[in-house]
N, C-alpha and C positions, 0 to 999 in steps of 0.2 A: 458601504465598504466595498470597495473596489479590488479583485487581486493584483494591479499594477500599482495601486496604494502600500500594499502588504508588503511586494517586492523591496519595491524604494523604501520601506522602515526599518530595513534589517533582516540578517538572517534568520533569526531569532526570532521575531515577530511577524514574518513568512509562517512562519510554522503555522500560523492559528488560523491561516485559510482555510484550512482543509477540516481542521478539526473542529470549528465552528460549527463544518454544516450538518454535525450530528444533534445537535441544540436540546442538548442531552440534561435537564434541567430535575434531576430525583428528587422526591417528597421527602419534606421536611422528615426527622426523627425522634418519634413522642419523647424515648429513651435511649443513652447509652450503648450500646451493643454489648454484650453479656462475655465476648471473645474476642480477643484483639491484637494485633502485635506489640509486645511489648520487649526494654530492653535486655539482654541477659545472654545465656552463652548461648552460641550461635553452627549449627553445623548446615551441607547441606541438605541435611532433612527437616532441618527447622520450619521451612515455610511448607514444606510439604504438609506435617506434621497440624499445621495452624490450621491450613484450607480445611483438612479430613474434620480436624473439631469442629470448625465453623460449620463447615455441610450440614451437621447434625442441629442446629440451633436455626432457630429462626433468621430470617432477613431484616437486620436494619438499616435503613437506607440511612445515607450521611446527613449530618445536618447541614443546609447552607445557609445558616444564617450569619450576617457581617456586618459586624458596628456599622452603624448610620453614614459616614464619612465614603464609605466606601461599598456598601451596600447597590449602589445601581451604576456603577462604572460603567464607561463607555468603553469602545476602540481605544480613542485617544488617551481616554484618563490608566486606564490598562498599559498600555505599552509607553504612559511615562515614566512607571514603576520600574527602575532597572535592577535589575543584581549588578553590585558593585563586584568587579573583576577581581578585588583585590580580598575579597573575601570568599573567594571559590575555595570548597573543599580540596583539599592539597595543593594549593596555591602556595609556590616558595619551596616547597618540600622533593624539589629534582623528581620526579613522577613524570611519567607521559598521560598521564589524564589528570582534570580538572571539571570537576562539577560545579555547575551554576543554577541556582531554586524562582521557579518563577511563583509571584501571589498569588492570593486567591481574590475572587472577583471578575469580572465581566462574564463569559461567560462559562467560568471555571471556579464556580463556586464552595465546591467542596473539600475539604479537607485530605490530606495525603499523606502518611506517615512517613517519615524520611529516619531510615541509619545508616550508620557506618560498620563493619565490619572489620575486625584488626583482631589478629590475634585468638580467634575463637572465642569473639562476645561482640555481642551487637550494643551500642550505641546510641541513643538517640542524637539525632543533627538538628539542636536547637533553632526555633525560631526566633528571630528579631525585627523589628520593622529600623534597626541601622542597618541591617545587611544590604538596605536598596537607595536609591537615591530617587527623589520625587521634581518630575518638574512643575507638579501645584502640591506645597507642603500640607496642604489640609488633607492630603491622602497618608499622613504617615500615623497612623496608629498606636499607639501601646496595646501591649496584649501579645499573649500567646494563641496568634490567629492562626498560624503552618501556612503548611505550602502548596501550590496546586498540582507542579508537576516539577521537570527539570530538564535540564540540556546539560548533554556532555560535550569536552572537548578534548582536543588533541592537537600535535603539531603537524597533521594531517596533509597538510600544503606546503609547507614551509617549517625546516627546521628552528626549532625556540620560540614560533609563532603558535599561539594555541586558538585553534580554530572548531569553532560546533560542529561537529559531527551527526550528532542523533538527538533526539527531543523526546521525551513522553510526557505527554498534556493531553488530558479530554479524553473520559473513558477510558479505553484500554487503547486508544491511537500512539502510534510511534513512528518515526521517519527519521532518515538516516541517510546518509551520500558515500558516494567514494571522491578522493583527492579529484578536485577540479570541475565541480559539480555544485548544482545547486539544489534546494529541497523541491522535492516536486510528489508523486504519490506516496501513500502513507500505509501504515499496514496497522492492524486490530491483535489482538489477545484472541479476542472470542468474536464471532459477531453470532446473533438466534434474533431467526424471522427476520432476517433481510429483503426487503424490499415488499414487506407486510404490512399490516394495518396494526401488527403485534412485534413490531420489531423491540428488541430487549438492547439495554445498553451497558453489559458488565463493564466493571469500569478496574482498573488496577488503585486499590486500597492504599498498600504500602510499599517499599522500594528499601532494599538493603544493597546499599555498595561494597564490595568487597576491594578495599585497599589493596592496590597491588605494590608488588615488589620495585624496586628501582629500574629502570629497562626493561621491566614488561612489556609487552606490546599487545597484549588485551585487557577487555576487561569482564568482570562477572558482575550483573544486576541481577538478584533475585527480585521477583515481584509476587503482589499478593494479588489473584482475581477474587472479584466480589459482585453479586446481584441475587434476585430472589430466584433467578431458578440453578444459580452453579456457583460454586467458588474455586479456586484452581491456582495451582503456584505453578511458578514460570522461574526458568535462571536464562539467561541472556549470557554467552559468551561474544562480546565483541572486538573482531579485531579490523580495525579500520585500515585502508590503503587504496592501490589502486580500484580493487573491488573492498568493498566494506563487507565481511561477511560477519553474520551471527550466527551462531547456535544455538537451537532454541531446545530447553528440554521441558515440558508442560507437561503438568499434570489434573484432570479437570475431573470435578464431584459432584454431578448433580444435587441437587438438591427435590427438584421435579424433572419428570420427562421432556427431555431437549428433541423434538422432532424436527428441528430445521438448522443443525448447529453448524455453524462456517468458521471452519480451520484454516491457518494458516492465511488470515483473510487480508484481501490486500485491495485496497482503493483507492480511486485514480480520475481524473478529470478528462472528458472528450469534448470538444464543441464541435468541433469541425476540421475537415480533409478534404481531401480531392474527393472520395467516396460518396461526402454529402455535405451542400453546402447551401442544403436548400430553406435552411431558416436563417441566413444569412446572409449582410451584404456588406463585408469585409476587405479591407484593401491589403491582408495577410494572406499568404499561402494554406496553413492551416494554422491550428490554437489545439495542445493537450498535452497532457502530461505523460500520455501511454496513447499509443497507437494500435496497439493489438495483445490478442492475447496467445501467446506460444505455450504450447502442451507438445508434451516426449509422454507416451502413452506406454503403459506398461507392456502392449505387446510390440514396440518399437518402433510407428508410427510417430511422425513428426507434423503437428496441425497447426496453422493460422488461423487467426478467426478475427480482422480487421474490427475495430470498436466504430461503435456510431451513438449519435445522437438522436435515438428514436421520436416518432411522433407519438408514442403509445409505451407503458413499459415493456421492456421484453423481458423474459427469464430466456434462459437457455442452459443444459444440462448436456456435460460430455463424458457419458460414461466411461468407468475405467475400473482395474485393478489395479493395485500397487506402481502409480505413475512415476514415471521417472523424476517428471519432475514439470512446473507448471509457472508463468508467468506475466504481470502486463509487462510488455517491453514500448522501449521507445526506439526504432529504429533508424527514424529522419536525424541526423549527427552533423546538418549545418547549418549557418546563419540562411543560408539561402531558401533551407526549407522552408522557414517562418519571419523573418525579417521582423522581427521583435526586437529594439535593441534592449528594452525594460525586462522583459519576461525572460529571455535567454532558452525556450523550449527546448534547443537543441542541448541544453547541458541538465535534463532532468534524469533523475537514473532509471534505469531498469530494474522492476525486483523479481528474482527466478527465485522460485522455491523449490527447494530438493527431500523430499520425504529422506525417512534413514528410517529403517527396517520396514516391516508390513505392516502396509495402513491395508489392505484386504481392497475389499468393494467399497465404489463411492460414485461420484461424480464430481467434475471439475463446474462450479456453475457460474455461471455468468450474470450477472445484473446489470441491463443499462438503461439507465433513469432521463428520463426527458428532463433538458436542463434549458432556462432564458437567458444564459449566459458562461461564462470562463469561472465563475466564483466558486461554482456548485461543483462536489463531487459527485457527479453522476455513475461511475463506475464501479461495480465492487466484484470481486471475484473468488474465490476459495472453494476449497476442499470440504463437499459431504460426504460424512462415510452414509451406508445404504442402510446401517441401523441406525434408531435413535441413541442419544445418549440418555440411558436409564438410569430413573431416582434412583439413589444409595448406590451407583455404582462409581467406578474407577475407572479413569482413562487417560490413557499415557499417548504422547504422542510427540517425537523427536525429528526438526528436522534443520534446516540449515539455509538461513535468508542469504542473497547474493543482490546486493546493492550494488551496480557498476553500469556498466555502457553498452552490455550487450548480456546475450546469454554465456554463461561460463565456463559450456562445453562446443567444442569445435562439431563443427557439423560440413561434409562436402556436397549436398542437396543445395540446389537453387531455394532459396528465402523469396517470398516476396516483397518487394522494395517498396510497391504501390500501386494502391487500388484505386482506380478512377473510374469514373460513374457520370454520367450525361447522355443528355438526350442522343439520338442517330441522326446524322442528317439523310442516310442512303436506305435507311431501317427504319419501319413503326417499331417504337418502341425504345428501350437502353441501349447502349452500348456499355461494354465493360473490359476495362483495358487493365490487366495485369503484367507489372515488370518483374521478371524474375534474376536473378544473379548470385554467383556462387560458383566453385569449382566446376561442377558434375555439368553445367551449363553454360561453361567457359570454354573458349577455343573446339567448339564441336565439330568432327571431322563433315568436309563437305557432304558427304556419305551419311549422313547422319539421317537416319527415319523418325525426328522430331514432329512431336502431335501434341494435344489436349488432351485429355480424357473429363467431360465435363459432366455434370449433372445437377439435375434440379429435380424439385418432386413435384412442380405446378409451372404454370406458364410455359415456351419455346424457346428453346434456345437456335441460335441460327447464326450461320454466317462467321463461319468461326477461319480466326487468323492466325497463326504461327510464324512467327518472323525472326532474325537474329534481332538485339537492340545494340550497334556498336555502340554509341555513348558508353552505354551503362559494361559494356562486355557481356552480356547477358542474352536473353531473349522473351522476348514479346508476346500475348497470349490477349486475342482481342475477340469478343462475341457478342452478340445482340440479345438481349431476353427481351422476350416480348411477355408481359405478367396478365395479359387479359384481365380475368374477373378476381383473379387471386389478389388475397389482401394479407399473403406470408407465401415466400417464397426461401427455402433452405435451398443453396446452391454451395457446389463444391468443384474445384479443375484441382487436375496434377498436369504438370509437362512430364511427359513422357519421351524416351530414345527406342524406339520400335519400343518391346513388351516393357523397358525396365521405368520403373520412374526415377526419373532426375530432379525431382523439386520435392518439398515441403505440401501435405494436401491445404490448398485455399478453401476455409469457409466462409460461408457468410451466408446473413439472413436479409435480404430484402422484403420491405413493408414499406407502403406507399407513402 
């Protein structure tokens, strides 16, 4: 399975690249679950109210078992199960949204309760195996089998045209675009022990739609989280546009001690850039869904941290308090950056998360996973707070995802545009050539006492260049590291105007 496969099948079955690669497969379940969603009146404390009982009762994991017919699906036999169009919840009913239920099977085996919400009483949204159209009939079932997950839509693009917007499938994964965009990284409920030998896969249980009004122009998903060591209810305000923004209001209850829990967690694809292109020999420019990761740091520092495709895992940890706000972006925004006409890199969104009140002490951390190709999410990123999340406790935490094209506050600091990396021909050793551009770094008077200020903790740095770049309007920042015996090297520049800085701080971690 290929992701230029995935592309070419649809929006809609795009989606399952990403979330495949969590191969998130829970043990069978001897019994029932004792606690469960069910239908009846409905407020917003209803889910809250579920997770808090659940916390208290044991963990049963779902059951995945699937009549025989469909019990070992493949890719193919998976994505020739369609939801019929014409049976989307409020399909016909003048609404600006419409819900469409994907199967269960391949590798989404588990069960997913589905309502509807109208009127202050929830509903169950029956299952049927007419709801889909088969292109080999031996996949259609009888049975009250349910569902695995779901895609919304809207006329997002095009007025009267109802186009996918956002999906949730596979664990607690969800992905989402703004108008003129295509799907590309995905973000998590929960992630615990990431990038572990114990990583945990809370997965989202149940899903309540709230009916909206005629001309609304959001929408409200409650969800249910569920695993043995947390359960936690989630509502989703969604309002889709140029920037697709959510509001996320979570609430999470251990059940055991969470010592490595990732909030707000968000996961993304790198292969390769000008940066590093040394497991590679491609006739593209670069391949990834996110290029870096942007932090607004609670004491008002603005940080880069360009993503790579390591030889070795890396963690990496940026402390903070109460951050502004944190994100992977994609900032390369043409055909020329990637010359892809299948994959379209250039139109994957950006997701900035913006905390909303005190998240206290944490750190911003960073995952990036050695990957043998474009398939695999190798990047994940989120918010630790600096305690555990403790058995039998409460934890609330509110903030606000920004699906779009860039970051969704203006900033007049020079950004950096790109990070290139190769050998010196004039130097033993790298050269490293950073573009910068932005106001604060535009039109600088000739007068100008334009410098570096660079650092490393290991290896020499040497030979350091300062230039304007008229192309870009911007300017140019070039140096040599020489990394000797060092097998980690943290490096960081700002451009500077005599004392003040004028850019964004560049980091990055080289390792051989």
């Amino acid at each position: 399975m290929h992701r230029r496969d995935l592309v070419h099948g649809g929006a809609g079955l795009s989606a399952l690249a990403l979330f495949s690669s969590a191969g998130v497969s829970p043990a069978r379940a001897a019994s029932p679950p004792p606690v469960g969603p069910a239908p009846g009146p409905f407020d917003q404390s209803t889910v809250r109210r579920l997770a808090q009982t659940m916390a208290k009762q044991p963990y049963h994991a779902p059951s995945t078992s699937l009549p025989g017919p469909i019990a070992h699906l493949n890719y193919d036999d998976f994505r020739g199960i369609r939801f019929r169009t014409d049976q989307a919840l409020w399909h016909d009913q003048n609404l600006l949204f419409q819900v469409q239920f994907f199967p269960r099977g391949f590798l989404y085996e588990a069960r997913v309760d589905m309502f509807e919400v109208a009127d202050g009483k929830a509903t169950v949204i029956p299952y049927s195996s007419d709801l889909f159209d088969y292109d080999n009939p031996k996949l259609k079932v009888a049975g009250d089998i349910g569902f695995s997950g779901l895609r919304i839509l809207n006329p997002i693009n095009h007025p009267n045209v109802f186009d996918e917007f956002c999906v949730f499938l596979g664990a607690s994964y969800f992905r989402a675009v703004a108008k003129g965009q295509i799907y590309g990284l995905s973000a998590r409920g929960l992630a615990i022990g990431t990038g572990t030998a114990k990583e945990e896969f809370a997965r989202f249980s149940a899903f309540w739609m709230e009916k909206p009004q005629p001309g609304q122009t959001s929408l409200v998903v409650y969800a249910l989280l569920d695993s043995q060591s947390v359960t936690g209810a989630f509502k989703f305000t969604m309002r889709p546009g140029s920037t697709t923004v959510f509001d996320v209001e979570s609430a999470l209850f251990p059940r055991s001690d969470i010592g490595q829990p990732g909030l707000a967690t968000l996961t993304g694809m790198f292969y390769f850039d000008a940066n590093n292109r040394n497991k590679v020999n491609d006739w593209r420019p670069a391949a990834h869904d996110s290029e870096g990761l942007s932090m607004w740091t609670g004491a008002g520092s603005q940080l880069w941290r360009p993503l790579n495709d390591p030889a070795a895992l890396q963690f990496s940890a940026f402390g903070d308090t109460n951050p502004h706000g944190f994100g992977l972006m994609q900032r390369k925004r043409s055909f020329s950056d990637y010359q892809d006409l299948a994959l379209q890199y250039e139109k994957r969104p950006s997701l900035w998360i913006e905390p909303i009140g005190d998240w206290g002490q944490g750190a911003v951390d960073l995952v990036e996973i050695p990957s043998p190709n474009e398939v695999n999410d190798n990047i994940v990123a989120f918010w630790r707070p600096k305690d555990k999340l403790a058995a039998k406790g409460e934890y609330s935490f509110t903030y606000r995802m920004h699906w779009g094209w860039d970051c969704p506050w203006p900033t007049k600091l020079g950004r950096v545009v790109d990070t290139r990396i190769g050998n010196s021909d004039d130097h033993p050793g790298l050269e490293i050539v950073l573009d910068f551009v932005g106001d604060d770094v535009k039109n600088v008077p000739a007068d100008a006492k334009m410098h570096a200020q660079i650092g490393a903790n290991a290896g020499k740095v040497s030979a350091v260049v300062v230039e304007p770049n008229p192309p870009l309007g911007g300017w140019r920042v070039m140096f040599t590291l020489e990394p000797g015996d060092a097998k980690l090297i943290e490096l960081n520049a700002v451009l500077m105007n005599d004392q003040t800085p004028v850019s964004e701080t560049w980091l990055y971690r080289w390792t051989p």
